[in-house]
C-alpha positions as YAML, in Angstrom:
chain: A
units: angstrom
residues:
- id: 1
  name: UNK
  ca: [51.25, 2.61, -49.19]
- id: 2
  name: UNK
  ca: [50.86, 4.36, -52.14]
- id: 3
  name: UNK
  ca: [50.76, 8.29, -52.80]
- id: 4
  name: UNK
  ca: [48.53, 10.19, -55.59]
- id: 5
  name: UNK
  ca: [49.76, 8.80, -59.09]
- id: 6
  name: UNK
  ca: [50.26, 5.57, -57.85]
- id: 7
  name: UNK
  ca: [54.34, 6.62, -57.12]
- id: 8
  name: UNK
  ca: [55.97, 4.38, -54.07]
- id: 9
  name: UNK
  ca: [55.93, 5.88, -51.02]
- id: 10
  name: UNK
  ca: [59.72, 5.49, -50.81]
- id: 11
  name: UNK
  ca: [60.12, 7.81, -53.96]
- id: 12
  name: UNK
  ca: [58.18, 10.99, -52.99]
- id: 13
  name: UNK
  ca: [57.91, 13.72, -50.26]
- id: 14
  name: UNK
  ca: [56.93, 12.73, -46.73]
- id: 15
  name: UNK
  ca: [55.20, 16.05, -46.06]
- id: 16
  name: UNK
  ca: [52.60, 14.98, -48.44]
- id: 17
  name: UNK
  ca: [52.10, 11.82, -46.99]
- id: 18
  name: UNK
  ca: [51.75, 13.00, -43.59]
- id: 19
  name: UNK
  ca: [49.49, 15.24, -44.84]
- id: 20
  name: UNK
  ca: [46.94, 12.99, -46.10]
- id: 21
  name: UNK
  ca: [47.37, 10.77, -42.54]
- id: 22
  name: UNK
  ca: [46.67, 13.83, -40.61]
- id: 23
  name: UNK
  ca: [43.33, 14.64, -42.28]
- id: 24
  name: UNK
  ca: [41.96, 11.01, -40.93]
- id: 25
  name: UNK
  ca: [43.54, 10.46, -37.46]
- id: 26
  name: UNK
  ca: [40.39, 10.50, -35.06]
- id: 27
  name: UNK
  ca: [42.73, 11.22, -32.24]
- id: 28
  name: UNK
  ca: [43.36, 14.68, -33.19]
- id: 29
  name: UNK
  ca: [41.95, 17.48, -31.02]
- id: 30
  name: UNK
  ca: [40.68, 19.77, -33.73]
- id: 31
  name: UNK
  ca: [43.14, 22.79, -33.14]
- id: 32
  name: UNK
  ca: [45.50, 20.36, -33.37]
- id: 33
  name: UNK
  ca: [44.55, 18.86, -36.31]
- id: 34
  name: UNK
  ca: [44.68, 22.24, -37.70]
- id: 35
  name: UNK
  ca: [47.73, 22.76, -36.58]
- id: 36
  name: UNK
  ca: [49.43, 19.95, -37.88]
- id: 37
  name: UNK
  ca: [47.76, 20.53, -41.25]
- id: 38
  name: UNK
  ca: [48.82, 24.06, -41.53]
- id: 39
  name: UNK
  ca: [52.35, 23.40, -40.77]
- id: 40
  name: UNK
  ca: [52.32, 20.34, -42.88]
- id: 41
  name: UNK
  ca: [51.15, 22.70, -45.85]
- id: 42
  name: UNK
  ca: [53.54, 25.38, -45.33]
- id: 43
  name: UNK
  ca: [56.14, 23.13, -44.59]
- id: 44
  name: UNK
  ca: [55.76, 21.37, -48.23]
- id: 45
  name: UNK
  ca: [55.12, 24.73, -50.12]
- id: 46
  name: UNK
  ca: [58.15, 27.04, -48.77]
- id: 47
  name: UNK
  ca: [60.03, 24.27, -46.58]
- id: 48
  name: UNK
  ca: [60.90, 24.01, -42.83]
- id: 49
  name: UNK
  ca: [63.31, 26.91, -42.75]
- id: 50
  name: UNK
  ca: [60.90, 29.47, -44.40]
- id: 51
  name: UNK
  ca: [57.56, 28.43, -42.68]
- id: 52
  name: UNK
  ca: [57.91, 30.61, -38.94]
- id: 53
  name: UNK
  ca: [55.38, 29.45, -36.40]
- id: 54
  name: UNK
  ca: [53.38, 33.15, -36.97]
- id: 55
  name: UNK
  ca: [52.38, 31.69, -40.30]
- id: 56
  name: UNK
  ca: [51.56, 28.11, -39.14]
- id: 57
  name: UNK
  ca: [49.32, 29.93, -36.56]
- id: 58
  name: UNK
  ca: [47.74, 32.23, -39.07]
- id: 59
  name: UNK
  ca: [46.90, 29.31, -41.28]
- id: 60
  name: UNK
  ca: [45.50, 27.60, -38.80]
- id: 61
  name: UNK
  ca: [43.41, 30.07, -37.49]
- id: 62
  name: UNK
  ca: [45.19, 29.94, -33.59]
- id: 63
  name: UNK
  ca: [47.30, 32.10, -31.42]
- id: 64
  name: UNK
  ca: [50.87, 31.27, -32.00]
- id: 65
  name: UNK
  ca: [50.87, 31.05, -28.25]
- id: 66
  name: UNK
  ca: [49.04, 27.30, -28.88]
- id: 67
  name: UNK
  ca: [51.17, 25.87, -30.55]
- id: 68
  name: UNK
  ca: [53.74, 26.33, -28.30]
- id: 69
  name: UNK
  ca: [51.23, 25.34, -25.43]
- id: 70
  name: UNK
  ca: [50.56, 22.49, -27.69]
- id: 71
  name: UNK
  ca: [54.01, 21.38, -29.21]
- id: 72
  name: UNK
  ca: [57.25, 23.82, -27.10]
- id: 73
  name: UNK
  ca: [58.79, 24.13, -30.39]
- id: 74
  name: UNK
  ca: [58.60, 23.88, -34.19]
- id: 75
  name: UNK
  ca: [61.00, 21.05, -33.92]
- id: 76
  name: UNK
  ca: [59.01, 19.53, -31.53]
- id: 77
  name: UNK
  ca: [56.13, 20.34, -33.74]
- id: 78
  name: UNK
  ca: [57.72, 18.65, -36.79]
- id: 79
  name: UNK
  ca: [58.76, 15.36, -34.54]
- id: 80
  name: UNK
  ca: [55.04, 15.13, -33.34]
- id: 81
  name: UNK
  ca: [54.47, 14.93, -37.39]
- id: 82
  name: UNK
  ca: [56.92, 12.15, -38.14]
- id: 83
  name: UNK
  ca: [57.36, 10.15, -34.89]
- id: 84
  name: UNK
  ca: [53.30, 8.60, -35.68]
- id: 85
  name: UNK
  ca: [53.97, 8.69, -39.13]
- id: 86
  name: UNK
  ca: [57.07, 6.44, -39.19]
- id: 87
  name: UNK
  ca: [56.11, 4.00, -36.87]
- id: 88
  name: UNK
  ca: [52.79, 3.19, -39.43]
- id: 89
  name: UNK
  ca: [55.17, 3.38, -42.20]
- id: 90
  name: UNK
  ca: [58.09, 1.66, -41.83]
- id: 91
  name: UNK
  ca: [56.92, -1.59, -41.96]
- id: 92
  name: UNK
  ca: [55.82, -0.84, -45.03]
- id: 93
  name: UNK
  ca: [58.13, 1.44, -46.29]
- id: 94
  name: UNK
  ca: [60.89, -1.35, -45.76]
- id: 95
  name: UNK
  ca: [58.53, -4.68, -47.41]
- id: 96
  name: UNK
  ca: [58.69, -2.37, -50.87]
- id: 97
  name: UNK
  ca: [61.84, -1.46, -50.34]
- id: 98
  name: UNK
  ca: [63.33, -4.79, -50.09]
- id: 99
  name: UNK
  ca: [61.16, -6.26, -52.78]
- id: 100
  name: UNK
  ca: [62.23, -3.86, -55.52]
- id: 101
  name: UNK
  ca: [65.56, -4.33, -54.72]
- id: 102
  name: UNK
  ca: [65.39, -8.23, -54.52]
- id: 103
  name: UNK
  ca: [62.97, -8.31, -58.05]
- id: 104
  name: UNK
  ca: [65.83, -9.37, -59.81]
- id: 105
  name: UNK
  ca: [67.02, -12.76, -59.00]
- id: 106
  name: UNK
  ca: [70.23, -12.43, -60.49]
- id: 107
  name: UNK
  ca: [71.99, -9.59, -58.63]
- id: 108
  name: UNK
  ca: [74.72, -10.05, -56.83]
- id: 109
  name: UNK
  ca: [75.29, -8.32, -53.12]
- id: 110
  name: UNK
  ca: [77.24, -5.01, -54.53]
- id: 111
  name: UNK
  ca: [74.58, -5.08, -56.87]
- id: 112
  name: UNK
  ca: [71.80, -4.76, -53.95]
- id: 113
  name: UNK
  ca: [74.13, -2.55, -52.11]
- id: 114
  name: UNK
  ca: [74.29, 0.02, -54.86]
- id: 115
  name: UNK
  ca: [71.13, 0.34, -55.47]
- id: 116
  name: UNK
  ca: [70.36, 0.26, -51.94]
- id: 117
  name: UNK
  ca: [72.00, 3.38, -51.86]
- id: 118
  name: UNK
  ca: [70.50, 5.21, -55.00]
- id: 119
  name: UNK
  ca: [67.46, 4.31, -54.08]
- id: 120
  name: UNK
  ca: [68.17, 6.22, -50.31]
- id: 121
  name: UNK
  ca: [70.20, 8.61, -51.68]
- id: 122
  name: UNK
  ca: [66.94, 10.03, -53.75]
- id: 123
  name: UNK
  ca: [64.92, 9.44, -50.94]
- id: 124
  name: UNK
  ca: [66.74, 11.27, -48.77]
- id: 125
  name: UNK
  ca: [67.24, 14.64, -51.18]
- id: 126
  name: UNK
  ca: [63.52, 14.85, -51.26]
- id: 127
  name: UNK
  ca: [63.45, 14.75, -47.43]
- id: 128
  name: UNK
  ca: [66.62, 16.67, -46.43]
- id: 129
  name: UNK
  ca: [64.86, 18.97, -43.92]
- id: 130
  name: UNK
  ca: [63.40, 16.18, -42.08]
- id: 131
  name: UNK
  ca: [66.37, 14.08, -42.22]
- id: 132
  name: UNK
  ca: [67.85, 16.58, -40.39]
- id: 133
  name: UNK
  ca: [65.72, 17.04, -37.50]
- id: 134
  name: UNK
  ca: [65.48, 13.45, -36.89]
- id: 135
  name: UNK
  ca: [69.07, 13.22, -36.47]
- id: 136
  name: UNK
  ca: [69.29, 15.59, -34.44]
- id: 137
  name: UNK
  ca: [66.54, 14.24, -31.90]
- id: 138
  name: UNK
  ca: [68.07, 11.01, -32.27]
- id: 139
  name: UNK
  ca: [71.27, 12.81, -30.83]
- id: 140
  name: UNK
  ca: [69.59, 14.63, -28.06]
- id: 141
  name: UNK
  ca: [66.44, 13.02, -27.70]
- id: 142
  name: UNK
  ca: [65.99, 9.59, -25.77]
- id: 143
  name: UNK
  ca: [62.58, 9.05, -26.18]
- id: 144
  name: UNK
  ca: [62.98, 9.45, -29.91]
- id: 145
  name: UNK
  ca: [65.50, 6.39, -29.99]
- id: 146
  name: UNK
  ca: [63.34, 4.23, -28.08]
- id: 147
  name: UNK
  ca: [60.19, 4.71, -29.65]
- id: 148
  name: UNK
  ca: [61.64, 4.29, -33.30]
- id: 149
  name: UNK
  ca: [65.04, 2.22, -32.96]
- id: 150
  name: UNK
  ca: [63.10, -1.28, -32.30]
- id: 151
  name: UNK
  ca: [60.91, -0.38, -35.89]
- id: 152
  name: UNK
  ca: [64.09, 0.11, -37.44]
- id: 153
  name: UNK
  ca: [65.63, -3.15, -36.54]
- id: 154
  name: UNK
  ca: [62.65, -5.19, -36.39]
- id: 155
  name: UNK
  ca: [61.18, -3.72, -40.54]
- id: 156
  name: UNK
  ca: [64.46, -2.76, -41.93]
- id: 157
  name: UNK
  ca: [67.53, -4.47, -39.57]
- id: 158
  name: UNK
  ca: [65.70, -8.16, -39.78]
- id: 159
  name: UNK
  ca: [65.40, -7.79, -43.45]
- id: 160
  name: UNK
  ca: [68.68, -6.49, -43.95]
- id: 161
  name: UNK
  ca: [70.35, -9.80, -42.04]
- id: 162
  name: UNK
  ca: [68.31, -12.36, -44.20]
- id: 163
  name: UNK
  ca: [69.53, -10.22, -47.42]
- id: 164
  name: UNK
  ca: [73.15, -11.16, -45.91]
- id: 165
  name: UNK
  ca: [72.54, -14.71, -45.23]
- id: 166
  name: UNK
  ca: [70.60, -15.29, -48.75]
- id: 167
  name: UNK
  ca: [73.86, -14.20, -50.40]
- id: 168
  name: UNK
  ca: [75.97, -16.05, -48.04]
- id: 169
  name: UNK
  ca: [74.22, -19.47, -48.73]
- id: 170
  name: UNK
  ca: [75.18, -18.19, -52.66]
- id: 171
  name: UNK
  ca: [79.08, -17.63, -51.23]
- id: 172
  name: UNK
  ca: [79.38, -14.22, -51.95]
- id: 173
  name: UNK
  ca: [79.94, -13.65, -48.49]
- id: 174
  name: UNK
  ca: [81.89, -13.79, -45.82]
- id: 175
  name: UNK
  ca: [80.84, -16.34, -43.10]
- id: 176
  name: UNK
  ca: [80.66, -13.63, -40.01]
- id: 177
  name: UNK
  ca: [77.63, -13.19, -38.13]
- id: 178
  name: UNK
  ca: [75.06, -11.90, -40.29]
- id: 179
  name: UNK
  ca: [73.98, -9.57, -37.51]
- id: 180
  name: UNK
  ca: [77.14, -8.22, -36.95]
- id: 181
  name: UNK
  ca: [77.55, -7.22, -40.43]
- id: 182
  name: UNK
  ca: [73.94, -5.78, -40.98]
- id: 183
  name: UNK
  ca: [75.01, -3.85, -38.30]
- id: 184
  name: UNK
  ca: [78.33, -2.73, -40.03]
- id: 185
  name: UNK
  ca: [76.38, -1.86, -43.12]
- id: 186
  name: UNK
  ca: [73.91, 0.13, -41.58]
- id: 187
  name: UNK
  ca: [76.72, 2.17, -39.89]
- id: 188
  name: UNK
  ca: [78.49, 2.87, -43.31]
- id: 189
  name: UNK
  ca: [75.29, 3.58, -45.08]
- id: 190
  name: UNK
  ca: [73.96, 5.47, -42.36]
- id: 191
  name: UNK
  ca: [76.84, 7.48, -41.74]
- id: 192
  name: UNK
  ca: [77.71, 8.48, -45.01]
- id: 193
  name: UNK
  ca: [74.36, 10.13, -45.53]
- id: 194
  name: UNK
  ca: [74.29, 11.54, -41.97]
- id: 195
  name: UNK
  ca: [77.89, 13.53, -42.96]
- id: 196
  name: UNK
  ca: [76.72, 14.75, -46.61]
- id: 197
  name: UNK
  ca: [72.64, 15.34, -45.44]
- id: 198
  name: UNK
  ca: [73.35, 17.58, -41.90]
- id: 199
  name: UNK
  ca: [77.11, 18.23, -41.86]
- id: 200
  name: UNK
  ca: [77.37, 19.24, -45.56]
- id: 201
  name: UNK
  ca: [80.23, 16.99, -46.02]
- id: 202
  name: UNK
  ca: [81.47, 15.80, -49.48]
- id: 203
  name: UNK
  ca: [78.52, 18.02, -50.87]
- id: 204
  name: UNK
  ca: [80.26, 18.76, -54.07]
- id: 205
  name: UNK
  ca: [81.56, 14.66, -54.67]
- id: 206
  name: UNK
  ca: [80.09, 12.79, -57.68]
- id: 207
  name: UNK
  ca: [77.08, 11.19, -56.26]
- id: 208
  name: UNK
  ca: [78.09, 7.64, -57.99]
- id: 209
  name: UNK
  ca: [81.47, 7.99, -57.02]
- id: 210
  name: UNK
  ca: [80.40, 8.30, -53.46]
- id: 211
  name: UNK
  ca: [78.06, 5.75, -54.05]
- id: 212
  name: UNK
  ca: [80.90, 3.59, -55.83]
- id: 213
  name: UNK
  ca: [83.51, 4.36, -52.71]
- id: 214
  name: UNK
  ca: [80.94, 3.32, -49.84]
- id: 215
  name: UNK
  ca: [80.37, -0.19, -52.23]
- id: 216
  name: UNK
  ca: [83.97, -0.63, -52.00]
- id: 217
  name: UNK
  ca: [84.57, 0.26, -48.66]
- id: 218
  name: UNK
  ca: [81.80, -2.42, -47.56]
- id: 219
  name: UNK
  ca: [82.68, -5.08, -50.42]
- id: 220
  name: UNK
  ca: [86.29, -5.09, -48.86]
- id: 221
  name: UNK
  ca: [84.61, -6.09, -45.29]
- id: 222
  name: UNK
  ca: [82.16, -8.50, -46.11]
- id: 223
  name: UNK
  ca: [83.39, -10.31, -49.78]
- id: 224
  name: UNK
  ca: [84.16, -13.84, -49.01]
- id: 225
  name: UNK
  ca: [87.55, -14.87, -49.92]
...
């Protein structure tokens, strides 16, 4: 999936993307549509924080009163925006992730793993707001986890374990289950960017020295020796 420009989809704001779903999804009521469009818009133009559901409403032409009829809350609003979105994406999202990082047949595993996390790292500043909201429903909200965790470990989890075995066969690795340390790795990665992304933590650390520290940390678990 490609955005205007011909940029990745992994390198530029969701927002827009969703934005440009939204305008062709047949299943849309029309308020809704409008809706979802308005707060889409605003969201991209003055961010989540700054957009109050008065001004989605005005923009799309309804009573503020239906979109909470329609959605509870502006969270809930924003979730009904990415929940859709990420299951059509991540399949995708994850193939051209995993390609660019694999394009080079020489690299070794802290190779991959370092620019696994640049590449995130940007991702993720260009979608802090929405980082953060999905966290938190993942926290509090069980149907979130179930109807994204099996798209995560099918697209990006499944991937993520042959990664670990190709490099194995090579003997960079350890021999422990490659699905036990997928899983490891995903928890490092994961929660490093969780803690700097919605707690605020390590905010004013060298981004490649955090970057270089999380290599380490993983390197040390996983190196065969």
């Amino acid at each position: 999936m490609r955005c205007k420009g011909g940029e990745n989809l992994l390198k530029y704001n969701l927002l827009e993307a969703m934005k440009e779903q939204t305008k062709t999804d047949a299943k849309l009521t029309d308020k809704k549509q409008k809706i979802m469009e308005a707060a889409i818009s605003l969201f991209a133009e003055k961010g989540y924080g700054n957009t109050p559901t008065s001004e989605i409403a005005k923009a799309a032409g309804v009573a503020e009163g239906t979109i909470f009829r329609h959605f509870g809350t502006k969270d809930h609003l924003l979730v009904s925006l990415i929940v859709p979105f990420l299951k059509d994406s991540i399949p995708l999202m994850a193939e051209e992730l995993f390609q660019k990082l694999l394009s080079n047949h020489d690299l070794r595993f802290e190779d991959f793993l370092r620019n696994l996390l640049r590449d995130r790292l940007l991702f993720l500043k260009q979608n802090k707001e929405i980082f953060q909201i999905i966290v938190k429903e993942f926290f509090y909200n069980e149907e979130i986890r179930h109807e994204l965790i099996p798209y995560f470990a099918e697209n990006i989890g499944s991937r993520l374990v042959q990664v670990i075995r190709t490099f194995q066969e090579r003997g960079e690795l350890s021999d422990q289950p490659a699905e036990t340390m997928a899983r490891h790795i995903f928890f490092s990665i994961g929660g490093t960017f969780i803690f700097k992304f919605v707690f605020g933590l390590n905010g004013s650390q060298d981004e490649e020295a955090e970057i270089e520290s999380v290599v380490r940390f993983v390197m040390d678990g996983v190196r065969n020796r």
